[in-house]
N, C-alpha and C positions, 0 to 999 in steps of 0.2 A: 677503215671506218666510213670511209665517202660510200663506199660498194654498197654497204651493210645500211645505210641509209638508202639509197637509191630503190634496193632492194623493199623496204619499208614502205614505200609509196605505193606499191603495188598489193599491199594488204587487202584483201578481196573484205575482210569484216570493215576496215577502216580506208579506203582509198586515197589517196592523199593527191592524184591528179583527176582530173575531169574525162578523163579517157587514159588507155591504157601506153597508145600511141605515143602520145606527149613524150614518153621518157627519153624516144631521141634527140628530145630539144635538147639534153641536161646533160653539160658536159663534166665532169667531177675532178679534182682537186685538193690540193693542199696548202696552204700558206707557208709552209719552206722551200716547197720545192717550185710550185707553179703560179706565181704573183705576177710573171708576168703576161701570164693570159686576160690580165685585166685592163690591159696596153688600149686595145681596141675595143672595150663595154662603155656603155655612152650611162650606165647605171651601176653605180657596186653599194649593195645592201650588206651591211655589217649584223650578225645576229651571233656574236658568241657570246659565252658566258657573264652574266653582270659584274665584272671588274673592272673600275677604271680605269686601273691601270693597263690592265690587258688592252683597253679595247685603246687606249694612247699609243701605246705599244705600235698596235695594227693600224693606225690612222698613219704613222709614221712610214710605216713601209708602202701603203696604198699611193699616198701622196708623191713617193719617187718613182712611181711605173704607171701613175694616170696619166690620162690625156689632157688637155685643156679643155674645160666645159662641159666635162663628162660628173655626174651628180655622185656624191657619196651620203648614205643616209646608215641609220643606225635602228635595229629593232628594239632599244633597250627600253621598258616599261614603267622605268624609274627614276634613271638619272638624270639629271639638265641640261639641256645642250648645252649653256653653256662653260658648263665644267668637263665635259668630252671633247672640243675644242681650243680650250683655252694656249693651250700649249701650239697651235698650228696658227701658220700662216694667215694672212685674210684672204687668199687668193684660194685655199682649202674652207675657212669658214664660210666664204661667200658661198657656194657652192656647196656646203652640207644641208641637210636636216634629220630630221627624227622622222622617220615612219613605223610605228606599231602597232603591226596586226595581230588580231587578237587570235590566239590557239581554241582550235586546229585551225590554221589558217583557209585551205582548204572547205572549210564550214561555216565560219563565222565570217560575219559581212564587215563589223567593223576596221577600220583604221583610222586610227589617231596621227596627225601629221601635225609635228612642231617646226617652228619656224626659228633661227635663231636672230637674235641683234642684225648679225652682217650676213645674213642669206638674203640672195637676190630673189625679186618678188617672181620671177619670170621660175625658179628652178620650184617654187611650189605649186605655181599655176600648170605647169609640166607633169607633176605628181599627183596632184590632181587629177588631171585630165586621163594621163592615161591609168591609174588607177580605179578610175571613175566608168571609163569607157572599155576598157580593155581586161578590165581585173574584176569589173563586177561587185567595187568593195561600197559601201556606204563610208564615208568620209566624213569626220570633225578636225578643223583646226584645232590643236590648243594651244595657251600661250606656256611657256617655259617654266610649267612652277611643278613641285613636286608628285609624280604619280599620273599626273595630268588629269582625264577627268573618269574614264571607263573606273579603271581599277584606284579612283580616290574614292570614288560612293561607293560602286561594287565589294571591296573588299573591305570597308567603314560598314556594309548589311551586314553582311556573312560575320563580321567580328561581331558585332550587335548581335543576332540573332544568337549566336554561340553564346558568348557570353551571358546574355539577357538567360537563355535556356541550362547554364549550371546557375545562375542567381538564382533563380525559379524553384529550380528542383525536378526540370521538368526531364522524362526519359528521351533519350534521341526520338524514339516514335512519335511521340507529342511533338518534339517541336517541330521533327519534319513535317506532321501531318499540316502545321499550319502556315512555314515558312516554306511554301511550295507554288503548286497549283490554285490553289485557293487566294492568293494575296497578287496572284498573274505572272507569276517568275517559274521559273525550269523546277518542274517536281521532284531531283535528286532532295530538296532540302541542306540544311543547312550542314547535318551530321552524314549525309550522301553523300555532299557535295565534298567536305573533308576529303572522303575516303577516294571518291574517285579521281580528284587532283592532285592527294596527296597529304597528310597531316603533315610531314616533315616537310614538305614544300609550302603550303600553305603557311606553316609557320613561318620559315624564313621570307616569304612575302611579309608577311604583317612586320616583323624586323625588317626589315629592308623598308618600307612605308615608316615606320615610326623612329628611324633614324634621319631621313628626310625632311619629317615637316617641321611644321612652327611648330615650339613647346607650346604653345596656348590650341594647338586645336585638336579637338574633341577624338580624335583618330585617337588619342593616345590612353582615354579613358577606359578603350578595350582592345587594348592590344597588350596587356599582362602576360606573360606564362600562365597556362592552368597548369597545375600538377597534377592532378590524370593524364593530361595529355604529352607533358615531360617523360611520364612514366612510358607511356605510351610510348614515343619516339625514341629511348633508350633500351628499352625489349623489342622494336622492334614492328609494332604493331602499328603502322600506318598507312594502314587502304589498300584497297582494290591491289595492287602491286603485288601484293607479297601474298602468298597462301595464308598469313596468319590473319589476314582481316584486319581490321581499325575499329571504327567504332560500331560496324555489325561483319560478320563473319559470316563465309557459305557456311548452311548446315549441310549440306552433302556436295561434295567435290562435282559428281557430275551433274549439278542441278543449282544453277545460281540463283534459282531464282527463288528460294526455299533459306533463310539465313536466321541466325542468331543474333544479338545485340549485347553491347558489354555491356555489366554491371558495373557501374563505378564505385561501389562502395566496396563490394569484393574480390574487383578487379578479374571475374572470368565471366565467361559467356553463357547467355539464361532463352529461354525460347521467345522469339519475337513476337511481339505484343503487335498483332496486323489492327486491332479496334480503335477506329477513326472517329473523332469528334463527327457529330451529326451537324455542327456550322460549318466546318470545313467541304463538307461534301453538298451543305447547303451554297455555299461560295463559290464552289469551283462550278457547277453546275449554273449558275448564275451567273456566271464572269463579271461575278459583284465582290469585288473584296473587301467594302466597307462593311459587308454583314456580317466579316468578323468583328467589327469594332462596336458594333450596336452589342455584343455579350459581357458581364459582365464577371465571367467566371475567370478563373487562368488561361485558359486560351484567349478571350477577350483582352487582357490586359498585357499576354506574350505580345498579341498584332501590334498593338496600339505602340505597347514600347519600344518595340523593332520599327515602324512606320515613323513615329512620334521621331524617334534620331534619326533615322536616316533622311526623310523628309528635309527636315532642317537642315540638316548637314549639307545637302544637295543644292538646299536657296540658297545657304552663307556662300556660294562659290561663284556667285551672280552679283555683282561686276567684274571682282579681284581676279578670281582666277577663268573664266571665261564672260566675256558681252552678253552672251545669247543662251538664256536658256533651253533655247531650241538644242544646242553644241548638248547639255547636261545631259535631257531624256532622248538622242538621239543616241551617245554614247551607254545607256542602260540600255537602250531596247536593242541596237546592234551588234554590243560585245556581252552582254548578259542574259541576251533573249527574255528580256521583260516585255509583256503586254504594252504597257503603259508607262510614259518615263515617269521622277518624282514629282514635275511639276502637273503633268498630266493627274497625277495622283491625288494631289492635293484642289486640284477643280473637280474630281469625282468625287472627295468628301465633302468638298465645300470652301472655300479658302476663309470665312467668315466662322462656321463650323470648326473649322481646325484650329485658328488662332482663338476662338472660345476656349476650345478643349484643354488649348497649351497653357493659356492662363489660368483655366483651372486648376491645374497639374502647378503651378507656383512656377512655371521656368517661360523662360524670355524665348518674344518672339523674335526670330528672323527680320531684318530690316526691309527684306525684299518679299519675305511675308506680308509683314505688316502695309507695304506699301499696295499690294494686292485686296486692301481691304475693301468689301465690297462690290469686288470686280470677282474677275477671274483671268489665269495666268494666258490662258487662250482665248479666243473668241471671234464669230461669225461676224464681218462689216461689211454688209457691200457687197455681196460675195465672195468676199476674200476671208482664207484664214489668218488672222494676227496671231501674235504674240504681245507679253508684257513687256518691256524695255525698263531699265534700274530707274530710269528717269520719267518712268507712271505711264509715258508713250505708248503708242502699239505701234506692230512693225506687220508689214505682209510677213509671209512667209512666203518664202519664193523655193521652188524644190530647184534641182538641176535639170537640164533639159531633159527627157524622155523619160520624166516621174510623175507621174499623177496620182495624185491625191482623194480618194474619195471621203 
């Protein structure tokens, strides 16, 4: 299995090292046989499958053949530190954290690094650093609540978007056309996006999230089962993976780039409908995604209510679960390749403009909204850029060393 992976890295379509060289850094193993090559690693990254149990399991045996002082960290994307640690030592908690980088690691800049209660401050400032300097990753702390912050809003859109677009009636092509390039996010859309992660994966993400948070938050409004997509994942039909397609299909095997799209009401595949709203191609073209919100058609109102939740959804998590809304739109723009983060978002429509809109629509504003009124979440003082703070304040922003800002 180790070989068969190693092998992997060297995918000429997908590279998974920086050079081809590299692979004689990587020495391979197994956790029956060879635990105690971990003797002399001054680091051991835990990344197998999301079971608690399992990974207790494996804290348990790491912990008899570590060193002293040598860091153990966990890739899991969901679960709390500390309920991965509870069961260990303090002399093992002091000396953990969470680090989760975002797939394919290799491509995407993100990592999220959690700290727990009894992690020593000196074993994050470490992971930092050389993650920073030597890894090349863009870095958010976050604090230990569920999901943390990438994939709390990240996959809170994607549910939105989906959801929002069978309420609708709209076809996958509609709503990709809008939930894409045009709103400043990665052009798979929302129904591309499915098939290329996976509908069966994706689905147990959104279960694995909505067994996690607090029953009062809004994550759980769209994380239903759909029954198409049940259907779906029962025949077999989920994405990019399988020859059978997901929610569009190659229409010729040696030409992917030519496909079908399912019909959901008769459950088989119909000729792809490629005709693009003329706002959409007006927005992308303008790297203005408010001009879909100036429409008042179905696609005007798809934007508004996809933006409209998830926006908010992204303030409510400013102070509770992260200080710095800088942590929020750094975690969209690094692990989801967004243009622009939410709160970036909401000072391109206007923050005076958006809490009108929301009031008009009858639903409540964000406290950290509302505190924005008038102002804006960012802004020029001095020559510094700031930021908002929960407490009406601004803050510099300060990057890490050998980042500039223009």
């Amino acid at each position: 299995i180790a070989e068969r992976a190693l092998e992997r890295l060297l995918d000429e379509n997908q590279p998974g090292l920086l050079h081809e060289d590299f692979i004689s850094r990587i020495t391979i193993g197994n956790i029956e046989d060879d635990m105690g090559l971990l003797a002399d690693v001054d680091w051991i990254a835990e990344a197998i499958v999301e079971r608690l149990d399992l990974k207790k399991a494996l804290y348990k045996k790491i912990d008899e053949v570590r060193k002293a002082g040598s860091i153990v960290s966990s890739n899991t994307s969901t679960i709390p530190i500390s309920l991965l640690v509870e069961d260990m030592p303090k002399s093992f908690r002091q000396e953990f954290a969470i680090t989760h980088y975002f797939n394919p690691v290799r491509f995407m800049r993100l990592l999220e690094i959690v700290r727990g209660e009894d992690t020593h401050a000196e074993v994050i400032a470490s992971l930092e650093n050389f993650n920073d300097r030597r890894m090349g990753k863009g870095i958010v702390v976050c604090n230990d609540t569920p999901g943390f912050l990438g994939n709390r809003v990240g996959v809170f859109a994607i549910q939105t978007a989906l959801h929002t677009a069978f309420r609708m009636g709209l076809t996958p092509e509609e709503a990709d056309a809008i939930f894409g390039r045009p709103m400043g996010i990665p052009k798979t859309g929302v129904f591309g996006l499915y098939d290329l992660i996976g509908i069966d994966l994706m689905s147990d993400v959104a279960k694995s999230l909505e067994s996690i948070l607090p029953e009062n938050d809004a994550f759980h409004d769209v994380a239903a089962e759909i029954p198409v997509m049940k259907r779906m994942i029962d025949e077999g039909y989920i994405g990019n993976k399988v020859d059978k397609g997901g929610f569009y299909q190659p229409a010729d095997a040696a030409n992917d780039v030519t496909r079908k799209t399912l019909d959901f009401a008769s459950f088989s595949y119909r000729e792809h409908d490629a005709t693009r709203p003329q706002v959409a191609t007006d927005a992308e073209l303008a790297g203005d995604f408010t001009l879909l919100l100036e429409q008042d058609d179905k696609y005007g109102q798809y934007a508004w209510k996809i933006l409209a939740d998830t926006l908010c959804y992204a303030a409510e998590l400013v102070p509770d679960v992260n200080d710095s809304l800088v942590a929020v739109d750094d975690a969209m723009k690094l692990g989801y390749n967004w243009i622009q983060g939410p709160h970036e978002m909401i000072d391109a429509i206007g923050v005076d403009k958006f809490i009108a809109r929301l009031e008009q629509d009858g639903r409540g504003v964000p406290e950290f909204v509302r505190m924005a009124a008038g102002k804006s979440f960012y802004r020029s003082h001095a020559g510094r850029l700031q930021y908002l703070l929960a407490d009406g304040s601004y803050q510099d922003l300060d990057r890490v060393e050998g980042i500039v800002r223009f």
